[in-house]
C-alpha positions as CSV (number, residue, x, y, z in Angstrom):
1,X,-172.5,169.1,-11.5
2,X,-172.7,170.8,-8.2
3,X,-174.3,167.6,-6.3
4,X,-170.6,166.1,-7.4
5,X,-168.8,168.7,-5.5
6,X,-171.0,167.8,-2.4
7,X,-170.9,163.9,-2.7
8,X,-167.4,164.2,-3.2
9,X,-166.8,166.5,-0.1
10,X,-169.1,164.0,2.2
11,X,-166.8,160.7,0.7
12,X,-163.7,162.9,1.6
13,X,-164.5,163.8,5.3
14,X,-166.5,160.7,6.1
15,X,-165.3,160.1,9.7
16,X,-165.8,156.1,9.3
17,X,-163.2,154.8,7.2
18,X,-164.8,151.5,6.0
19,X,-167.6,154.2,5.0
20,X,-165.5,156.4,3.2
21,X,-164.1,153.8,1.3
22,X,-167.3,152.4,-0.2
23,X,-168.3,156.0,-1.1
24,X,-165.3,156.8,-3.2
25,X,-165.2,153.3,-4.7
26,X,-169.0,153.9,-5.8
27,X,-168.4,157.6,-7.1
28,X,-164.8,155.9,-8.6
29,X,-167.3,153.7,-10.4
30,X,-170.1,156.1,-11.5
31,X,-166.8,157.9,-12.9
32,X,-165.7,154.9,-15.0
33,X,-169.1,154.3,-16.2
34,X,-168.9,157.8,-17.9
35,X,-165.8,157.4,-19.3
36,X,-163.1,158.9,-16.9
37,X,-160.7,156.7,-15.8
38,X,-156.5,156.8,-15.0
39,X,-154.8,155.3,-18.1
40,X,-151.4,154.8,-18.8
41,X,-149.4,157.1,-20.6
42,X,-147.2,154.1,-21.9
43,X,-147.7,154.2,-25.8
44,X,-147.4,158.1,-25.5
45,X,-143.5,156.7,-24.2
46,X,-143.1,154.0,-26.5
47,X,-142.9,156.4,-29.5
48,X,-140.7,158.7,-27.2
49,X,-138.2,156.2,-27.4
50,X,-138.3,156.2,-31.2
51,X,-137.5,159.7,-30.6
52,X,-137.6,162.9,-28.7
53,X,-141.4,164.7,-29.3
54,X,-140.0,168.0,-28.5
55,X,-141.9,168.3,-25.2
56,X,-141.5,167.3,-21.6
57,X,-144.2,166.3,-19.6
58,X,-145.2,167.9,-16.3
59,X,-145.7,165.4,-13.5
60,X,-147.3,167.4,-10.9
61,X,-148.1,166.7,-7.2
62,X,-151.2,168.3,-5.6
63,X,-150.6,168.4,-2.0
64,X,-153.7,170.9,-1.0
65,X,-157.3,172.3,-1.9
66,X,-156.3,169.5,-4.7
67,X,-160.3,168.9,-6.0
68,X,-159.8,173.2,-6.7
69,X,-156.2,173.0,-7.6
70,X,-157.0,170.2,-10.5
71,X,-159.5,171.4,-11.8
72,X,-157.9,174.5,-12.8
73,X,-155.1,172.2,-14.8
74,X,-157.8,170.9,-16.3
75,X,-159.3,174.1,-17.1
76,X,-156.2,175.3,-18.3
77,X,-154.8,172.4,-20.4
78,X,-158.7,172.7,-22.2
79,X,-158.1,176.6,-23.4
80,X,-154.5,175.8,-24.2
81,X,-155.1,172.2,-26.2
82,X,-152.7,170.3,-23.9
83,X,-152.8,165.9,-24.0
84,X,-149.3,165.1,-22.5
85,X,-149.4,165.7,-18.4
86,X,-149.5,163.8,-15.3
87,X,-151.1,164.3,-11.8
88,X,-149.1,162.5,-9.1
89,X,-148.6,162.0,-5.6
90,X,-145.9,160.3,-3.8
91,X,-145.9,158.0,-1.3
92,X,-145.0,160.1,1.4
93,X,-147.0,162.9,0.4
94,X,-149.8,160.1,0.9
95,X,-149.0,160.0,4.5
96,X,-148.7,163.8,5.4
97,X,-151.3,165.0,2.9
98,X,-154.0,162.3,4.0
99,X,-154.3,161.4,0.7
100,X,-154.7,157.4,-0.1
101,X,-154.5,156.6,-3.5
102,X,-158.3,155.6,-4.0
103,X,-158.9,159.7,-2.3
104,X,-156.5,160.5,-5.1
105,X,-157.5,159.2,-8.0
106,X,-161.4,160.0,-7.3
107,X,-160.5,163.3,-6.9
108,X,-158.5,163.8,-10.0
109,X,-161.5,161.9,-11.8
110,X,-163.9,164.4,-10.2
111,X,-162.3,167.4,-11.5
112,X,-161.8,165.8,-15.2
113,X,-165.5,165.5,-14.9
114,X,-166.9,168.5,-13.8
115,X,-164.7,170.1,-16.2
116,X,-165.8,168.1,-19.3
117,X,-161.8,166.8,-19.8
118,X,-162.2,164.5,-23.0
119,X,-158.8,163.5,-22.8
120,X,-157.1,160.7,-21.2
121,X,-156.3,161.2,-17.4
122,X,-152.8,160.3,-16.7
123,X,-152.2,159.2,-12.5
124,X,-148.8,158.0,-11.2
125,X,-147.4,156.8,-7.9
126,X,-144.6,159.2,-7.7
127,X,-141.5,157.7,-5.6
128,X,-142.8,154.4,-4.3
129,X,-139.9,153.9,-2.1
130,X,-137.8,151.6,0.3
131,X,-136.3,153.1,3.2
132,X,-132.8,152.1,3.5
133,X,-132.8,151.4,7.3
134,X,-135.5,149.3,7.3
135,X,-134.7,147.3,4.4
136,X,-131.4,146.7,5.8
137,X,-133.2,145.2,8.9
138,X,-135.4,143.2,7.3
139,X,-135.4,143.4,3.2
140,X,-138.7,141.0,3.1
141,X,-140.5,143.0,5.0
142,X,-139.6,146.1,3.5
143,X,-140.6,145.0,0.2
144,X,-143.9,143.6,0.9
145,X,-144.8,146.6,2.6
146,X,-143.8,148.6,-0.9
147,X,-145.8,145.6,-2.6
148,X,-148.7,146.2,-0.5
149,X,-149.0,150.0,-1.5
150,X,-148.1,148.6,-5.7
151,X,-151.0,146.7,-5.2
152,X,-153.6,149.5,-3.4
153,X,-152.4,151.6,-6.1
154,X,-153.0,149.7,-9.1
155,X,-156.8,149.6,-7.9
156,X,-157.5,153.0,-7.7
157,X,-155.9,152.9,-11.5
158,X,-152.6,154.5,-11.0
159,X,-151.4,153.1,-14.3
160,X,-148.1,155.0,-14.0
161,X,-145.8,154.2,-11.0
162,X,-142.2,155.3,-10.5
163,X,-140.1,152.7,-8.3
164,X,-137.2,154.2,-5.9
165,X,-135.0,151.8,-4.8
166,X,-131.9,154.2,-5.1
167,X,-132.0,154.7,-1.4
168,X,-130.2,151.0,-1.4
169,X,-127.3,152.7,-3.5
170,X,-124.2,151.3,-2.0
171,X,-121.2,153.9,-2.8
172,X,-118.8,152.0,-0.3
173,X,-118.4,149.6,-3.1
174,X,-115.6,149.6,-5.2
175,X,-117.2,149.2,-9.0
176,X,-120.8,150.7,-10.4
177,X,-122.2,147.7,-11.1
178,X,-122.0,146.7,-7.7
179,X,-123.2,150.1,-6.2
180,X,-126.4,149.8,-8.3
181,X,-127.0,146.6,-8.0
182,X,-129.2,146.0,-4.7
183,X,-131.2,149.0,-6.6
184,X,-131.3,147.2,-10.0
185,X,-132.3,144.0,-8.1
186,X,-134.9,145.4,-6.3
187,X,-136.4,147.6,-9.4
188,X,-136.7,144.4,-11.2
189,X,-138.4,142.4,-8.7
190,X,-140.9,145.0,-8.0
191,X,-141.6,145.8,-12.1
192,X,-142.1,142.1,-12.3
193,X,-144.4,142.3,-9.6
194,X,-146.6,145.1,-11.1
195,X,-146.6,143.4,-14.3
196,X,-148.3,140.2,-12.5
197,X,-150.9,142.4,-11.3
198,X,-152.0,145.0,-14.0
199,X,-155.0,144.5,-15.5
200,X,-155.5,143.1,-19.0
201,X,-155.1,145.8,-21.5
202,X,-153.3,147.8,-19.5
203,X,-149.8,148.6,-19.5
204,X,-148.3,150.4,-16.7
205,X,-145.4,152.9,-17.5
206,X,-143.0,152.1,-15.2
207,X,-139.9,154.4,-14.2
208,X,-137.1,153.8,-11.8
209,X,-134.0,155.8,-10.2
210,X,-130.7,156.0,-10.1
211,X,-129.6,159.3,-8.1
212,X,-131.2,159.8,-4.7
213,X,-132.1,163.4,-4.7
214,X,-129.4,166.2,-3.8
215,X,-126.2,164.1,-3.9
216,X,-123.8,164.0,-6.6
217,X,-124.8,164.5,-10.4
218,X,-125.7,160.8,-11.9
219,X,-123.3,159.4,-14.1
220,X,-123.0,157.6,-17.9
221,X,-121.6,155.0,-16.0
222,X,-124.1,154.7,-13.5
223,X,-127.0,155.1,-15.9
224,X,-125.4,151.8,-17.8
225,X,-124.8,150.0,-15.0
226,X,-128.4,150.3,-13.6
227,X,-130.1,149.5,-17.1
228,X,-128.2,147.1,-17.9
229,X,-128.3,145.3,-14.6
230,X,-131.9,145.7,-14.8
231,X,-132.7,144.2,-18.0
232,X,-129.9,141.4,-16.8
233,X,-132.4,140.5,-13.7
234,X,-135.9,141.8,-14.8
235,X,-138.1,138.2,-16.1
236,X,-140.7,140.2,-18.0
237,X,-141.1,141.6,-20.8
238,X,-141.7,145.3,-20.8
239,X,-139.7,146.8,-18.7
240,X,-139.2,150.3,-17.7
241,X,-139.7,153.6,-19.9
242,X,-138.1,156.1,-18.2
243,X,-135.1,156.8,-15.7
244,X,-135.3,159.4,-12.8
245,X,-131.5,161.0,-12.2
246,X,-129.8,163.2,-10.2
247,X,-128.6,167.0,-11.6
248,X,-128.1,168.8,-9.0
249,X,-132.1,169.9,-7.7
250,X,-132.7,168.8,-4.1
251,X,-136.7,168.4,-2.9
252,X,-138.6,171.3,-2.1
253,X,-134.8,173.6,-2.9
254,X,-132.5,174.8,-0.5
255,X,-133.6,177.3,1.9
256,X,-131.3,180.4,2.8
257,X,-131.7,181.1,6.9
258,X,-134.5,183.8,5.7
259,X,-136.5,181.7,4.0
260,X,-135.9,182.9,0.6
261,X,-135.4,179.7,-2.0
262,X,-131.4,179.7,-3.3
263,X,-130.8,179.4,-7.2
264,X,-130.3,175.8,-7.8
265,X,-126.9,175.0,-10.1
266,X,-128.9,172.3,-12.7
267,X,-126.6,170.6,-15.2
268,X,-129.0,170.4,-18.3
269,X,-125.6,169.0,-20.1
270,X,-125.7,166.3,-17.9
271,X,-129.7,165.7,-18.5
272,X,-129.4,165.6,-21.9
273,X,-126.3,163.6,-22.1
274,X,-128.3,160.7,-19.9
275,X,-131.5,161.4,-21.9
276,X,-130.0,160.1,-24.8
277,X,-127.9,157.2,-23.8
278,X,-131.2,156.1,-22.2
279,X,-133.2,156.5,-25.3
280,X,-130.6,155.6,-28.2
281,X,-128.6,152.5,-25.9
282,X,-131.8,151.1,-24.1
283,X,-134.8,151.8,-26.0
284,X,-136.4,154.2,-22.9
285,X,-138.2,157.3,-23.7
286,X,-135.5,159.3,-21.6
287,X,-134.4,160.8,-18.8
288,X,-136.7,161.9,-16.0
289,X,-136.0,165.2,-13.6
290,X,-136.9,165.5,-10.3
291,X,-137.2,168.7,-7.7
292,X,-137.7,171.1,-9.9
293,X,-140.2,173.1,-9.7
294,X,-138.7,175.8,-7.4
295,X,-136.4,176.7,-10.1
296,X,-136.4,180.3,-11.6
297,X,-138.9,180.2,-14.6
298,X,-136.6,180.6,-17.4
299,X,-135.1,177.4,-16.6
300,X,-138.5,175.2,-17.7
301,X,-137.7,176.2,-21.4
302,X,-134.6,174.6,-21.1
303,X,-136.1,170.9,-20.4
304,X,-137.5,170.0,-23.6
305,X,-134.1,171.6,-25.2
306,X,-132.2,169.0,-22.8
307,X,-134.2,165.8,-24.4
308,X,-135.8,165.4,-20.4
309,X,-139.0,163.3,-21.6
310,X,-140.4,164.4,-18.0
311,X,-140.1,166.8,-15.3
312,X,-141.5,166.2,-11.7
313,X,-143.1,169.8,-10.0
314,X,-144.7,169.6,-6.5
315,X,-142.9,172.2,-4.2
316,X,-143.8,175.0,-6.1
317,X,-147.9,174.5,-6.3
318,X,-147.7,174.5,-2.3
319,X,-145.3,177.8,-1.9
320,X,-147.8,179.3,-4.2
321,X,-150.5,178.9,-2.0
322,X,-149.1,179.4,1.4
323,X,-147.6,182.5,-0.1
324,X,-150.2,183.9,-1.6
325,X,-151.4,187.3,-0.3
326,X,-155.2,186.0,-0.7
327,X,-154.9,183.6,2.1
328,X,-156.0,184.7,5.5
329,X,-153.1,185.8,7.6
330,X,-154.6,184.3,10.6
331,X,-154.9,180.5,8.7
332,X,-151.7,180.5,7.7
333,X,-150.6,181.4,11.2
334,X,-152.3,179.1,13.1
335,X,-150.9,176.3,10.6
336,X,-147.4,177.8,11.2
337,X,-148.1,177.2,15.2
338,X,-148.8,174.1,15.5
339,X,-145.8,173.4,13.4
340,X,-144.0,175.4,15.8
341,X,-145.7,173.2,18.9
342,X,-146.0,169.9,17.8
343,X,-142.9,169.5,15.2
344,X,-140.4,170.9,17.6
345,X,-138.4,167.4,17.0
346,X,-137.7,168.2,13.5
347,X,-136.5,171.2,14.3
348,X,-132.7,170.7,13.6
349,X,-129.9,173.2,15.1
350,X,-128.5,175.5,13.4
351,X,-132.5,176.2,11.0
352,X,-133.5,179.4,11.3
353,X,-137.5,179.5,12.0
354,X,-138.0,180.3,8.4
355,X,-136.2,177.8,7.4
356,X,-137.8,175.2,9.8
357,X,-141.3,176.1,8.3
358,X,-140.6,175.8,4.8
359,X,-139.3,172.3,5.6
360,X,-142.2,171.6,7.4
361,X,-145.2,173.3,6.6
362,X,-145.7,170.8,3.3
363,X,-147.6,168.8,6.6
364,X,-150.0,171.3,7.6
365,X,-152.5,170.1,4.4
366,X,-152.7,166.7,6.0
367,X,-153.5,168.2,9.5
368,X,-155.9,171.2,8.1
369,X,-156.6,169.6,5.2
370,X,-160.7,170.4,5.7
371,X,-159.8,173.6,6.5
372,X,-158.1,174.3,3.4
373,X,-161.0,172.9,1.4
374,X,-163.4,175.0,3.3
375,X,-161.6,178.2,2.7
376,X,-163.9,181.1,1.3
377,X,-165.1,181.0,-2.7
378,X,-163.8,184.5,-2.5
379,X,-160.3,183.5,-1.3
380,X,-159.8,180.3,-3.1
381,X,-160.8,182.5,-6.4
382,X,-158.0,185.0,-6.1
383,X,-155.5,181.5,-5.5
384,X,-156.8,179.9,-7.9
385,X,-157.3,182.5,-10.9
386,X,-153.3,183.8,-10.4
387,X,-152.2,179.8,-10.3
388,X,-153.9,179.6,-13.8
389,X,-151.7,181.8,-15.1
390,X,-148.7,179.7,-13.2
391,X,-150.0,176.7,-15.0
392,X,-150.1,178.5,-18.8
393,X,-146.6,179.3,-17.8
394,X,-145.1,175.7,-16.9
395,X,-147.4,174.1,-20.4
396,X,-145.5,177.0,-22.5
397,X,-142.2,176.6,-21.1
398,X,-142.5,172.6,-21.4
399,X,-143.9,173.2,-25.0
400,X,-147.0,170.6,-24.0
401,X,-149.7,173.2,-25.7
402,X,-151.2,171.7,-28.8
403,X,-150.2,168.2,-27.9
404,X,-154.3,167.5,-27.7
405,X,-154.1,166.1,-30.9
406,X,-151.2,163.6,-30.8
407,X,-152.5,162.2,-27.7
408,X,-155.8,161.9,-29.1
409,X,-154.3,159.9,-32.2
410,X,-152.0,157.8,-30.0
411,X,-154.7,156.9,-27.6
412,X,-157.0,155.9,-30.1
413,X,-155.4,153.6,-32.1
414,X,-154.5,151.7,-28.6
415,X,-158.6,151.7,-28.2
């Protein structure tokens, strides 16, 4: 079990890229051949959208020490009997964190592994999105780029993938339909496009979006005029499961000038009010929440009360470990200055220096990621031991404990 650790850490750091590459495929491979692959969590989702399970499922992003950090889900959703989560990353994070999808996914695999998982692992491509400006400029382009990362994803078997096109929301128009519908257009020919390429036997859960984060809460009206545009435009024949909307969370929260995290204002009215049209009017699973894992902790009890079929948490897992008294003062400083050096264009008038290093310091485990693998057993033991208990928490709150079983039934009727 140990050689794993070490044959994962030489694929990981392997200076030559073509190198790297044909390490992870091969220990990707030796995975397979042992029985841990990414699956899709569709037919958990199918019988969602029959109706609500009484959980919601934590999507979470691992940004740093992720081989460490993912093995301690695993470790915890073992002792507490947990089927129903998901590990993602998004494509941005892919950029900043140095983490490709094929790094990923053998990662996640790896810790599955050494941690005798016998469940199946769930990985999604969390917000594969356009940028507005550049779609604008040249929508072809934009989308084959997006197609290019569909495709790179589906081969290191990230069987659940999220589509964003709600950065091509258009609220200069006069009626809904049309506001939604270069992001309904878009969403379809994309799905279609995933479709073409997954793999027999597979079905990918799809999602899309409707409310870029942070801006006004997402509508009845909007909701209909998306899905029903959607399945207007979309030539396949599954379509998508689930629907990512806007409540009121922004990424990452809002800072105050001291660096303290404000209380977010989430409508869970309006979450279980778009839950349900999406589930009893269109056949999804349900509503899908975004940003939230830097709200207070009594507010995770009230997602599966809301209908929300999943919740997305990345934000939280990284404050956790750049806050955590166990890491070295001098590590986290010397992250925090080169931020201070070779960020200075990002940092906007009027942020305080707290405020500019929360924003930012989400890229410091792309730039140190080695670093923050190689910190000491010791340190990384006091981390990870107290983000255990973080973990128990979230799996309670959502309710996913004991959900071992149902996954277990689901997945093996689809086998």
């Amino acid at each position: 079990m140990e050689a794993l650790d070490q044959i994962l850490y030489q694929a990981i750091f392997e200076e030559n890229p073509e190198e790297k590459n044909r390490k992870l495929k091969t220990l990707l491979q030796n995975l397979n051949d042992k029985g841990y692959k990414g699956e899709s969590i569709y037919p958990l989702y199918r019988k969602f959208s029959e109706k609500f399970l009484g959980f919601t499922v934590p999507a979470m992003n691992i940004r740093g020490m992720t081989y460490d950090v993912a093995r301690r889900i695993f470790r915890v959703a073992k002792r507490l009997k947990v089927g129903a989560f998901i590990f993602e990353i998004a494509k941005s994070e892919m950029g900043y964190t140095k983490q490709d999808p094929l790094e990923y996914a053998t990662v996640i695999l790896s810790a599955a592994y050494r941690e005798n998982f016998d469940g199946p692992v769930f990985i999604q491509g969390d917000h594969f999105q356009l940028n507005r400006k550049s779609f604008f400029a040249n929508p072809e382009r934009e989308k084959e780029s997006l197609k290019r990362l569909i495709k790179e994803a589906l081969s290191a078997q990230f069987y659940n993938i999220d589509l964003d096109a709600s950065t091509l929301v258009d609220l200069e128009k006069e009626t809904v339909e049309e506001q939604q519908r270069y992001n309904y257009e878009v969403t379809a020919e994309l799905a279609e496009y995933v479709r073409a390429l997954e793999p027999e036997g597979v079905i990918v859960n799809l999602g899309g979006e409707i409310g870029e984060i942070g801006g006004h809460n997402s509508t009845p009206e909007e909701l209909r005029a998306f899905l029903t545009g959607f399945n207007k435009t979309f030539k396949g024949k599954i379509g998508l499961s689930k629907i990512s909307v806007q409540t009121g969370t922004s990424h990452g929260g809002v800072v105050l000038p001291d660096g303290r995290v404000a209380e977010v204002a989430l409508d869970f009215n309006v979450l279980k009010t778009l839950s349900r049209i999406a589930r009893d009017e269109f056949g999804l699973a349900g509503a899908v929440q975004h940003g939230a894992s830097t709200l207070p902790e009594e507010a995770f009890f009230k997602f599966p009360e809301s209908e929300c079929v999943e919740v997305h948490l990345a934000t939280g897992f990284q404050n956790f470990l750049y806050d955590h008294p166990a890491l070295p003062k001098d590590f986290r400083e010397k992250i925090y200055h080169y931020l201070k050096t070779n960020l200075k264009h990002e940092w906007k008038e009027g942020l305080s220096e707290a405020q500019f290093l929360y924003k930012t310091r989400k890229k410091g485990f792309g730039i140190f990621k080695r670093e923050w693998w190689d910190l000491s057993e010791e340190v990384k033991e006091k981390i990870l031991s107290d983000m255990e208990g973080l973990f128990e928490k979230i799996f309670k709150a959502l309710n996913v404990v004991n959900t071992k079983d149902l996954i277990k039934e689901i997945f093996n009727k689809k086998n």
